[in-house]
PDB file with one MODEL, atoms N, CA, C and O in Angstrom:
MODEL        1
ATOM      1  N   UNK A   1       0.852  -1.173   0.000  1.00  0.00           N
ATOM      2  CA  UNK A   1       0.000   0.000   0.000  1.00  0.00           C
ATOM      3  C   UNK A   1       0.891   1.227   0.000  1.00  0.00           C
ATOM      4  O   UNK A   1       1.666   1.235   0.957  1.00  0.00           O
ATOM      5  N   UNK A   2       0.981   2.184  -0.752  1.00  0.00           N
ATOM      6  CA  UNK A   2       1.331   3.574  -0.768  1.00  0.00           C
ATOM      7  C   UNK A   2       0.999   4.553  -0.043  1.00  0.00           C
ATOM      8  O   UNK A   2      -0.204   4.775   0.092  1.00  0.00           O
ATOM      9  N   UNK A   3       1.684   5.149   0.422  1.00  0.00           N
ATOM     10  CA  UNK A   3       1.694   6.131   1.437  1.00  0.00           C
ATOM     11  C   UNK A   3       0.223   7.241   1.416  1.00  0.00           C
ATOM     12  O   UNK A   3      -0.482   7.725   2.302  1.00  0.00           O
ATOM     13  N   UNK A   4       0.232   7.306   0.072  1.00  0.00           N
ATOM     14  CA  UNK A   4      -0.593   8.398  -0.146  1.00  0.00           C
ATOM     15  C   UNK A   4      -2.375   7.159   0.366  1.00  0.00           C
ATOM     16  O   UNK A   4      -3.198   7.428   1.241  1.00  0.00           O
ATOM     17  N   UNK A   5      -2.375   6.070  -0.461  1.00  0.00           N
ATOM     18  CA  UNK A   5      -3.224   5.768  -0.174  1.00  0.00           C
ATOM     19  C   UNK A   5      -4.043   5.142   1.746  1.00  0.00           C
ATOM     20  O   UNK A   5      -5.161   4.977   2.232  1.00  0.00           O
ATOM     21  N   UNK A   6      -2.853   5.036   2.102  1.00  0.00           N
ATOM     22  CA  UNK A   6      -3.084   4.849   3.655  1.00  0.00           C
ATOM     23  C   UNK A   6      -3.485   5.961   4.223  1.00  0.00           C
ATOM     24  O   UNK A   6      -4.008   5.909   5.337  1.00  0.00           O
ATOM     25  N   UNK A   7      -3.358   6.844   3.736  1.00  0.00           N
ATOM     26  CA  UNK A   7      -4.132   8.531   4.080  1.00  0.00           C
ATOM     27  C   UNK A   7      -5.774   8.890   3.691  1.00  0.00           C
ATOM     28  O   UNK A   7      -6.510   9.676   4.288  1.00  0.00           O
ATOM     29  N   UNK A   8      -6.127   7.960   2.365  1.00  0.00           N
ATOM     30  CA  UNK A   8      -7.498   8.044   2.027  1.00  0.00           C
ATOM     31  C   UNK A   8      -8.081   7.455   3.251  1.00  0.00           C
ATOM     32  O   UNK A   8      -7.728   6.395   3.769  1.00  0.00           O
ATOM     33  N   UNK A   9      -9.407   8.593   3.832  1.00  0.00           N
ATOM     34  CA  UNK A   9     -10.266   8.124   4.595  1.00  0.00           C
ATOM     35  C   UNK A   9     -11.782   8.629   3.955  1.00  0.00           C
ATOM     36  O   UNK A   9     -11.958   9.681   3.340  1.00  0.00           O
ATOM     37  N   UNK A  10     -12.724   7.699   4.233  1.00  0.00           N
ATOM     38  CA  UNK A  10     -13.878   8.080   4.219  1.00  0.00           C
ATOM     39  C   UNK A  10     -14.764   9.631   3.819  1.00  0.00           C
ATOM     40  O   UNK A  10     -15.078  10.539   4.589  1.00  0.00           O
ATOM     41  N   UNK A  11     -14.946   9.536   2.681  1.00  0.00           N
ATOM     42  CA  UNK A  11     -15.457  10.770   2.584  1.00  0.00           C
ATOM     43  C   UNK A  11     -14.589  11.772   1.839  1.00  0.00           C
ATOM     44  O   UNK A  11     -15.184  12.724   1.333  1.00  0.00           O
ATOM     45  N   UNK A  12     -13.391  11.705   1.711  1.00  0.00           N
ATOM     46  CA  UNK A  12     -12.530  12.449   0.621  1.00  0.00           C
ATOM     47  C   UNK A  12     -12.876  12.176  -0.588  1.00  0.00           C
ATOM     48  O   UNK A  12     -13.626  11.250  -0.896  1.00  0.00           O
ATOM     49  N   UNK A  13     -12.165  13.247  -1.641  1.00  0.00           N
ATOM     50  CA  UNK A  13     -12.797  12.722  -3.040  1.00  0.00           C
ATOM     51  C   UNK A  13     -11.283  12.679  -3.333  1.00  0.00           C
ATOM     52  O   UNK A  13     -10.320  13.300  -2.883  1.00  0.00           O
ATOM     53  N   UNK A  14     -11.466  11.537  -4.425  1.00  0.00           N
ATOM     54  CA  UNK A  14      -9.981  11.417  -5.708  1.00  0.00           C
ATOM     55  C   UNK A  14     -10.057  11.226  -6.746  1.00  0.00           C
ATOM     56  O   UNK A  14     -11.152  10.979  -7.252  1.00  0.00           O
ATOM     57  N   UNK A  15      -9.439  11.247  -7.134  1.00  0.00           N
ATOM     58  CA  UNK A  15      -9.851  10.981  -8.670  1.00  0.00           C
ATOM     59  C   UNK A  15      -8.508   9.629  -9.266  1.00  0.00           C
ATOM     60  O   UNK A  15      -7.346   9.589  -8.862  1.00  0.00           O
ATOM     61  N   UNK A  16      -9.287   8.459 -10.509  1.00  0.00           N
ATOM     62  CA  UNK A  16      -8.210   7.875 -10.432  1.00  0.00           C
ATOM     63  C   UNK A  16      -7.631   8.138 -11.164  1.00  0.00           C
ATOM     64  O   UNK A  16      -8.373   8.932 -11.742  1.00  0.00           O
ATOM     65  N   UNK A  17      -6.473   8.109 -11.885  1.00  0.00           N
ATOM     66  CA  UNK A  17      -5.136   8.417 -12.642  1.00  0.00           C
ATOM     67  C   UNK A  17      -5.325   8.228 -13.943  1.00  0.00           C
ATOM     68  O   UNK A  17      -4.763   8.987 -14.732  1.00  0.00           O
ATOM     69  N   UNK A  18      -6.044   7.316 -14.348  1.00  0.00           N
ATOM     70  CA  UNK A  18      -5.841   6.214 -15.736  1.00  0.00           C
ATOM     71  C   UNK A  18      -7.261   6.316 -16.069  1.00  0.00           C
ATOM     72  O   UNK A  18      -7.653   6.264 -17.235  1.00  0.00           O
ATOM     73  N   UNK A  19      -8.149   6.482 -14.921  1.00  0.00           N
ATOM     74  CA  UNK A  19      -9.328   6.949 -15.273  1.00  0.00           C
ATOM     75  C   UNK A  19     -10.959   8.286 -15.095  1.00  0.00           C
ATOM     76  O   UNK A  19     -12.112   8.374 -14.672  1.00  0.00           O
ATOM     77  N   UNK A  20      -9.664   9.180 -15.913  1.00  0.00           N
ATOM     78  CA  UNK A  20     -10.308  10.574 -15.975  1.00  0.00           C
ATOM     79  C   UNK A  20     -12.053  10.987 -15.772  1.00  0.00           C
ATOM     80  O   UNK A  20     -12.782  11.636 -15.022  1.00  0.00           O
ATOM     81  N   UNK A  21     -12.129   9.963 -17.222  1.00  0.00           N
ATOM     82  CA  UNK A  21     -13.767  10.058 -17.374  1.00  0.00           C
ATOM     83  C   UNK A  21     -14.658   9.911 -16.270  1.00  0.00           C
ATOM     84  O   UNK A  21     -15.760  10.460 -16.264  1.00  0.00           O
ATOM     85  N   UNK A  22     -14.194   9.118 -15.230  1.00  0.00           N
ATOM     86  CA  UNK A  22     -14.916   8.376 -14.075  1.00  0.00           C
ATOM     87  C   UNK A  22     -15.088   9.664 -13.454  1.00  0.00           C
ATOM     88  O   UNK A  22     -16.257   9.711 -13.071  1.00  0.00           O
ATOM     89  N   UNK A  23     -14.438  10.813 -13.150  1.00  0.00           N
ATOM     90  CA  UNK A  23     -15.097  12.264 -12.854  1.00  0.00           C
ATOM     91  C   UNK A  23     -14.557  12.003 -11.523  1.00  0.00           C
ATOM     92  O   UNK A  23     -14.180  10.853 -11.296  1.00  0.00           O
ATOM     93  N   UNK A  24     -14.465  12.842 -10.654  1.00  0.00           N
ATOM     94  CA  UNK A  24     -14.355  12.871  -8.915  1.00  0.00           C
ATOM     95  C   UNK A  24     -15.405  11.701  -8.461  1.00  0.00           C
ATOM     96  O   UNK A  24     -16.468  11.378  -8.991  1.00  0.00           O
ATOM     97  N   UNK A  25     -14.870  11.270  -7.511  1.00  0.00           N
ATOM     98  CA  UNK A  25     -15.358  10.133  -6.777  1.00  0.00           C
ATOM     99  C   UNK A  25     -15.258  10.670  -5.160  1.00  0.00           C
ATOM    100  O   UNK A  25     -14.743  11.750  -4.871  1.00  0.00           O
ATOM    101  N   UNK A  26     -15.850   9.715  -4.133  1.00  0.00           N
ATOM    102  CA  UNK A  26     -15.992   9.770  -2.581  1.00  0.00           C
ATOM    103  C   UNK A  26     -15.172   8.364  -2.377  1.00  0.00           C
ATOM    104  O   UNK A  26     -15.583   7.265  -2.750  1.00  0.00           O
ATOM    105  N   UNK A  27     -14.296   8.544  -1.907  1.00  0.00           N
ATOM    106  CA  UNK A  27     -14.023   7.149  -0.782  1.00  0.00           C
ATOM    107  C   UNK A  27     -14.965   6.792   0.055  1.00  0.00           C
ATOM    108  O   UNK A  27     -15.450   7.673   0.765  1.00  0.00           O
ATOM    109  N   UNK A  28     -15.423   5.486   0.163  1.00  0.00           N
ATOM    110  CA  UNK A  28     -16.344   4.714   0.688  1.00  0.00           C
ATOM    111  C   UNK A  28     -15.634   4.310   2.395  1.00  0.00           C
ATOM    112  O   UNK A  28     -16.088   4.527   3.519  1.00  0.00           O
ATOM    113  N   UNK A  29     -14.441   3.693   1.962  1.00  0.00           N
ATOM    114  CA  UNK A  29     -13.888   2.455   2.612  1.00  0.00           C
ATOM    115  C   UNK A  29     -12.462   2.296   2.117  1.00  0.00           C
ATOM    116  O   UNK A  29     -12.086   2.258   0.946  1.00  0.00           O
ATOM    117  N   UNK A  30     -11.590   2.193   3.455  1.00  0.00           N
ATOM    118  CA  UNK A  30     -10.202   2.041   3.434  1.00  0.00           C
ATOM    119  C   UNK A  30      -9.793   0.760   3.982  1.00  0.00           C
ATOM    120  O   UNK A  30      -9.259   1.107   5.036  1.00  0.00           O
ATOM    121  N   UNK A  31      -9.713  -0.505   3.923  1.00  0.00           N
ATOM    122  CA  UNK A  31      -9.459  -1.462   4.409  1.00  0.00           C
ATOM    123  C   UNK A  31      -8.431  -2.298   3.409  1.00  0.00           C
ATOM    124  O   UNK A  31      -8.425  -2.734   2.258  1.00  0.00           O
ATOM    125  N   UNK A  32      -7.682  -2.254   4.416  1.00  0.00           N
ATOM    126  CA  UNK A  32      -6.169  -2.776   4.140  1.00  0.00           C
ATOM    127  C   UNK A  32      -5.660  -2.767   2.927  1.00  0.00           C
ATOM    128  O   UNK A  32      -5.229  -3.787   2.388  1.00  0.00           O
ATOM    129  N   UNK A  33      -5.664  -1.283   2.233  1.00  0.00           N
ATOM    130  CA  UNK A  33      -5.525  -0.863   1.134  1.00  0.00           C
ATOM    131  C   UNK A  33      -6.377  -1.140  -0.230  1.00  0.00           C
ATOM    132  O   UNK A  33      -6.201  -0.758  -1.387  1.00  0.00           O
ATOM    133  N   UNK A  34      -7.004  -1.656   0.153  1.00  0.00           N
ATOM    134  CA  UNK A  34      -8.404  -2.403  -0.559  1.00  0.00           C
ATOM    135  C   UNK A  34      -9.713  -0.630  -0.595  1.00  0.00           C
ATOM    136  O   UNK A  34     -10.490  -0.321   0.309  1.00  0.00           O
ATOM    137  N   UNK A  35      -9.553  -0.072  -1.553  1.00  0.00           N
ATOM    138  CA  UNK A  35     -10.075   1.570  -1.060  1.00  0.00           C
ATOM    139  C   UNK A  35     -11.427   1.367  -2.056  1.00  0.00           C
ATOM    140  O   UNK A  35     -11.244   1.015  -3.222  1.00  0.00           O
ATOM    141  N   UNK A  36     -12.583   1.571  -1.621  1.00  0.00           N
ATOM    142  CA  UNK A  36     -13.994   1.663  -2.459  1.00  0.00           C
ATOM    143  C   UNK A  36     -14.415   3.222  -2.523  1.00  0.00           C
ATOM    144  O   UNK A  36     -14.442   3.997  -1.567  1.00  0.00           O
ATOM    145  N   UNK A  37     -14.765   3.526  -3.983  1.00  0.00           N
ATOM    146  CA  UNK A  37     -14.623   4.541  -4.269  1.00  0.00           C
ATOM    147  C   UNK A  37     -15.816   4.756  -4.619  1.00  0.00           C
ATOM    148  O   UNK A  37     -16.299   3.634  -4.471  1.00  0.00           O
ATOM    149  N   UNK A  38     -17.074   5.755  -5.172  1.00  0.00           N
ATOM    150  CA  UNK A  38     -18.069   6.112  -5.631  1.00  0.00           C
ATOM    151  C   UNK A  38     -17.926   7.125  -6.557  1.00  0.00           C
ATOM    152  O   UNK A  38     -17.855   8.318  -6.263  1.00  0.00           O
ATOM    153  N   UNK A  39     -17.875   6.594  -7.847  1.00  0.00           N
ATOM    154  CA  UNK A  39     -17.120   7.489  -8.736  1.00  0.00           C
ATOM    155  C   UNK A  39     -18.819   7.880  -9.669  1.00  0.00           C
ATOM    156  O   UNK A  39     -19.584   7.064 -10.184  1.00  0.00           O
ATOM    157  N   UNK A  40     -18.916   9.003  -9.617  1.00  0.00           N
ATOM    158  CA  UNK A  40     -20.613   9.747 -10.642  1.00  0.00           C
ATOM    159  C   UNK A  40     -20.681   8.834 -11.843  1.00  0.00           C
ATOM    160  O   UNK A  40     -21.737   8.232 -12.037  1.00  0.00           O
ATOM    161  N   UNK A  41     -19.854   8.699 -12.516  1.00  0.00           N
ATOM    162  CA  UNK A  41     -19.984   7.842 -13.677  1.00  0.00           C
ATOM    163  C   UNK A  41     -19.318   6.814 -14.179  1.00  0.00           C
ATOM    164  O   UNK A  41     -18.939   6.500 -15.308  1.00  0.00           O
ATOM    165  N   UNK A  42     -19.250   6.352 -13.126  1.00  0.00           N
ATOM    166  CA  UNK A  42     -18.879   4.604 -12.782  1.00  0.00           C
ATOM    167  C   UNK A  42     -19.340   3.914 -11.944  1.00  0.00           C
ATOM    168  O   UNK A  42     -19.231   2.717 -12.207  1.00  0.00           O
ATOM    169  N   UNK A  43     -19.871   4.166 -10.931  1.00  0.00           N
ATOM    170  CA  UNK A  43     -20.129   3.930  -9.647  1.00  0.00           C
ATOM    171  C   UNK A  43     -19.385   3.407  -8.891  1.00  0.00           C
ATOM    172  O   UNK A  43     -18.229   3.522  -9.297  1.00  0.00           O
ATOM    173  N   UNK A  44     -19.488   2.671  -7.619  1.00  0.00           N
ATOM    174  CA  UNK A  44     -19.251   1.570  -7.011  1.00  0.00           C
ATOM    175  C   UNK A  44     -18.056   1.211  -7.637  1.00  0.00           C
ATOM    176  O   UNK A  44     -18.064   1.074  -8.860  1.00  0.00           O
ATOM    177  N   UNK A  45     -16.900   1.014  -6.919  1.00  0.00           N
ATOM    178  CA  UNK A  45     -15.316   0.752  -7.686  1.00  0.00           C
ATOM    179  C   UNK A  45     -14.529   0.536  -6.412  1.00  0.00           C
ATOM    180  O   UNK A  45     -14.277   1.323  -5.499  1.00  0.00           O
ATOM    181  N   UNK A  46     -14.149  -0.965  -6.619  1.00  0.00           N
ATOM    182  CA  UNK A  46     -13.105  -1.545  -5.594  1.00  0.00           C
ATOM    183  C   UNK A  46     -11.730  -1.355  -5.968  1.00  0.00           C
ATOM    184  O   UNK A  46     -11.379  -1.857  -7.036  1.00  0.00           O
ATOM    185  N   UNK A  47     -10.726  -0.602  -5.153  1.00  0.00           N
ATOM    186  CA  UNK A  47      -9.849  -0.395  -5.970  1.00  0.00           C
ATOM    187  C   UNK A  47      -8.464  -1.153  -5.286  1.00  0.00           C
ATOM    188  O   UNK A  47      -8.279  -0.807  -4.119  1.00  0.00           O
ATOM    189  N   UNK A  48      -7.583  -2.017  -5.766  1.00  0.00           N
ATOM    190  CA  UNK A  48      -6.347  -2.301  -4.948  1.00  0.00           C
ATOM    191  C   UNK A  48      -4.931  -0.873  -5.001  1.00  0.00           C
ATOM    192  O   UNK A  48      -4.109  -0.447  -5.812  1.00  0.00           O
ATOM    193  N   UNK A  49      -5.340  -0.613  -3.688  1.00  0.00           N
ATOM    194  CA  UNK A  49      -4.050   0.815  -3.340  1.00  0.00           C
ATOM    195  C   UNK A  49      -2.557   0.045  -3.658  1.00  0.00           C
ATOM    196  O   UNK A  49      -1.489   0.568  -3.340  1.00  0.00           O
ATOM    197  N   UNK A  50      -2.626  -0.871  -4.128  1.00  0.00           N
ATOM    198  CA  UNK A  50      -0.926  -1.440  -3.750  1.00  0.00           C
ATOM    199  C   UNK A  50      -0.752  -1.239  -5.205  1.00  0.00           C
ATOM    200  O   UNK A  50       0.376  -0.923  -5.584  1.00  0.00           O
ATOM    201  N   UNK A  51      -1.878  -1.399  -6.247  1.00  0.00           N
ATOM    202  CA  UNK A  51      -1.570  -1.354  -7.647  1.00  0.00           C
ATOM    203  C   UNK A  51      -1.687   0.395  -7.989  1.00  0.00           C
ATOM    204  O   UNK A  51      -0.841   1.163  -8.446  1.00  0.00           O
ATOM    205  N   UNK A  52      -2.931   0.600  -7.610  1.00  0.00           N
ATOM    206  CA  UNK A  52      -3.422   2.205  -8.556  1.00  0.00           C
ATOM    207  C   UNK A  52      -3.188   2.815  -7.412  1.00  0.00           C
ATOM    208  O   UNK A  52      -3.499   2.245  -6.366  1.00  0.00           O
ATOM    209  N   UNK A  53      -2.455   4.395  -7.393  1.00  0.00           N
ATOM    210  CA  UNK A  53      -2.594   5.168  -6.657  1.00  0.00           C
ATOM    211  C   UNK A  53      -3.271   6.141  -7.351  1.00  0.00           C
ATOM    212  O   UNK A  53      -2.952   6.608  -8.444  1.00  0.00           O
ATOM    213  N   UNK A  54      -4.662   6.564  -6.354  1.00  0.00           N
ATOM    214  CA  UNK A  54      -5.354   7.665  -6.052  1.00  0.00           C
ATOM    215  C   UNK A  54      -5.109   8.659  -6.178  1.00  0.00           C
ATOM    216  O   UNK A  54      -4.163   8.957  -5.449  1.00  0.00           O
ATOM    217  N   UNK A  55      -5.401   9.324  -6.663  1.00  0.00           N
ATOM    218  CA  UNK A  55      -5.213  11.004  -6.604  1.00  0.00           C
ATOM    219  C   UNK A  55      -5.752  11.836  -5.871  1.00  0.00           C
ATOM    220  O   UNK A  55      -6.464  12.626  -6.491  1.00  0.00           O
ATOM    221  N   UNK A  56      -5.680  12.056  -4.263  1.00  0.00           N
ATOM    222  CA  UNK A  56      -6.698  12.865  -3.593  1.00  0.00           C
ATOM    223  C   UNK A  56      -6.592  14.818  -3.970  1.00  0.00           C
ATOM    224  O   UNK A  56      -5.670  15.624  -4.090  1.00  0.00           O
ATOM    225  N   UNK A  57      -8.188  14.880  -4.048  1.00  0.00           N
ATOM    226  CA  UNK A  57      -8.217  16.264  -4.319  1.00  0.00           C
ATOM    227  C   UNK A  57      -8.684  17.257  -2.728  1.00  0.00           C
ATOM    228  O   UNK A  57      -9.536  16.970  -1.888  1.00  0.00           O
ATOM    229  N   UNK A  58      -7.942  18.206  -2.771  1.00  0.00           N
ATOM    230  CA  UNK A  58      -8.107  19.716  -1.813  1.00  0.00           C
ATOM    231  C   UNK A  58      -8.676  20.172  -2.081  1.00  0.00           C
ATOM    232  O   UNK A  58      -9.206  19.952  -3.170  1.00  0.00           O
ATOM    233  N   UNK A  59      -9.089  21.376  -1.140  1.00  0.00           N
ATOM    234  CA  UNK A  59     -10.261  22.674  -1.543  1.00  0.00           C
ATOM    235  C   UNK A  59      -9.309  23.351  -2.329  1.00  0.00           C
ATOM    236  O   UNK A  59      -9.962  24.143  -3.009  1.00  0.00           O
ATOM    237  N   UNK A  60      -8.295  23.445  -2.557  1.00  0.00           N
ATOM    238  CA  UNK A  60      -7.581  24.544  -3.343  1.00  0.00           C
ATOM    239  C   UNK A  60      -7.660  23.785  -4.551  1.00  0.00           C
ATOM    240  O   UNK A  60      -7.467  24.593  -5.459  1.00  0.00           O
ATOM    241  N   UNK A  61      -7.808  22.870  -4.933  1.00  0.00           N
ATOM    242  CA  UNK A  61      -7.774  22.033  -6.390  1.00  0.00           C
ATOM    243  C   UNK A  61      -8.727  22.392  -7.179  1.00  0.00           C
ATOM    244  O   UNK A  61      -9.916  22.376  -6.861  1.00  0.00           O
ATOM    245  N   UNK A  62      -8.215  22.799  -8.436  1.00  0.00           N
ATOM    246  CA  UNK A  62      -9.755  23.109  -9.711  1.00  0.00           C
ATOM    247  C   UNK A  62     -11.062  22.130  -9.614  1.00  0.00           C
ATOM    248  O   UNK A  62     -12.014  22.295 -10.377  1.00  0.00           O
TER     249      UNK A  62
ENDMDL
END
């Protein structure tokens, strides 16, 4: 698991890397790098943190 992703908690949004279109998403669930995401136009998305790292977005982010 990657550093960045052991930081996703509940309720942040990210976006994934490889997949733009999927639009901002909510983290669901952080369990043992195993991160579920709720992405507007994908939905529901189990993601392995050890493979894809997340992109978490800030209030200062476009």
């Amino acid at each position: 698991m990657s550093d960045m992703t052991a930081l996703l908690e509940p309720g942040m949004l990210v976006t994934h890397p490889d997949m733009p279109d999927w639009g901002v998403g909510q983290v669901q669930s952080n369990i043992g790098g195993r991160v579920t995401v709720n992405f507007p136009d994908e939905g529901k998305v189990v993601i392995d943190g050890t493979r894809i790292g997340l992109v978490p977005l800030f209030e200062s982010d476009p």
